[in-house]
N, C-alpha and C positions, 0 to 999 in steps of 0.2 A: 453598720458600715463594713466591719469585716465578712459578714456575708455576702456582700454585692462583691466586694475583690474577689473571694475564692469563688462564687458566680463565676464571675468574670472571665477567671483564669482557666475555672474547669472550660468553659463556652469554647476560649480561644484554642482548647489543648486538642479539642472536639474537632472543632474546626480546622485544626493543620493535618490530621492525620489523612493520608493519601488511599485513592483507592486504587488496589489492579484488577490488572483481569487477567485471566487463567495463561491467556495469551500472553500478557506482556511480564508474565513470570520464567516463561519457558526459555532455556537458553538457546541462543539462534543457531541456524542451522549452518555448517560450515559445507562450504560448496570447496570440493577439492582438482574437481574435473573439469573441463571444459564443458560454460552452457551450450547447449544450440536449441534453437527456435523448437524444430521438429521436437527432441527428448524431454525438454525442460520447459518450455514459454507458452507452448502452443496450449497447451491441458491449462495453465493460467488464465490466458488470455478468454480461450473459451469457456470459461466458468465462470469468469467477474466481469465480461466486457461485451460477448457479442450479442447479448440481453437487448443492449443499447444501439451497439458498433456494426448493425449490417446490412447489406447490400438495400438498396432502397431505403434506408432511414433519414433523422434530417444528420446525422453524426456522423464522420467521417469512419468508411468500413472497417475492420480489423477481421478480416477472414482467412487472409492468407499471409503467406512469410511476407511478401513486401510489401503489406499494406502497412504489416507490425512494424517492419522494418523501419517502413517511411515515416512510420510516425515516430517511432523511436529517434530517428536521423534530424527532421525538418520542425517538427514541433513538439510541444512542450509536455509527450508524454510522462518521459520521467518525473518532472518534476510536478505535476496533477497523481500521479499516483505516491506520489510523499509528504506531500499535505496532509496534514491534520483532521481526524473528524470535526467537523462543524467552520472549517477553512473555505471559501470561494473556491470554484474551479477544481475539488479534488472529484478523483475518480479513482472506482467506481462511486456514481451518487448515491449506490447503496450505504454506505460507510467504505472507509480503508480498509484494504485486504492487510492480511497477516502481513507481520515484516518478512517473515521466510521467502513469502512470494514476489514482495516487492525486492528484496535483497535479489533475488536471483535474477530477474527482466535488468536490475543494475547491473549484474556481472555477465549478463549474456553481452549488453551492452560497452562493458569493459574486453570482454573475449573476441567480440570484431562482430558483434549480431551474426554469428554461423548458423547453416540452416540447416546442415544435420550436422 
C-alpha cells in the first residue's frame, strides 16, 4: 500500500511541474520611445499577418497604416492578438506572436496609433 501512496505522490509531483519556452523566459522588452506604425508595427505586421491580411483575400487587408490603424480603432485586433495559443479567434492562426511584439502594437496603440 505504501508503494501506491509514494506512486502516487511521485505521479502528482511529475505532473505540476510546468513547462517554458525559451520565449517566455526572456525578460520583456521595455519600449522607452514613442511607437509609430512606420519604425515599430509595420516590420510586425508584415511578418505575422499579411500571410492572411491582403488585398483580395476573404480577411480584412492590413497593408497599409490605415488599414492597421482601422483595425486597431473599430475591431477587435488587440484583443485576437492576446489570446492564448489554442483560444478561438486568436491571430495570427499560425500560434501567438512573442509578447515583445504584441506588447509594442499595445503601446503604438497607447501613443495615439502615430504613423511615423
Amino acid at each position: 500500500m505504501k508503494k501506491y501512496i509514494y506512486l502516487s505522490g511521485l505521479i502528482l509531483s511529475l505532473c505540476a511541474c510546468e513547462s517554458n519556452t525559451y520565449e517566455s523566459l526572456q525578460e520583456p522588452t521595455v519600449i522607452v520611445e514613442k511607437v509609430t506604425y512606420t519604425a515599430n508595427v509595420k516590420s510586425i505586421i508584415d511578418q505575422n499577418c499579411i500571410g492572411c491580411h491582403s488585398s483580395g483575400g476573404s480577411l480584412i487587408p492590413l497593408e497599409t497604416y490605415d488599414e492597421v490603424k482601422n483595425a486597431v480603432s473599430t475591431t477587435n485586433l488587440l484583443d485576437r492578438i492576446q489570446r492564448q495559443n489554442g483560444m478561438p479567434g486568436l491571430m495570427p492562426k499560425a500560434g501567438r506572436m512573442p509578447q515583445d511584439k504584441i506588447n509594442t502594437i499595445l503601446q503604438w496603440n497607447t501613443d495615439g496609433l502615430l504613423e511615423n
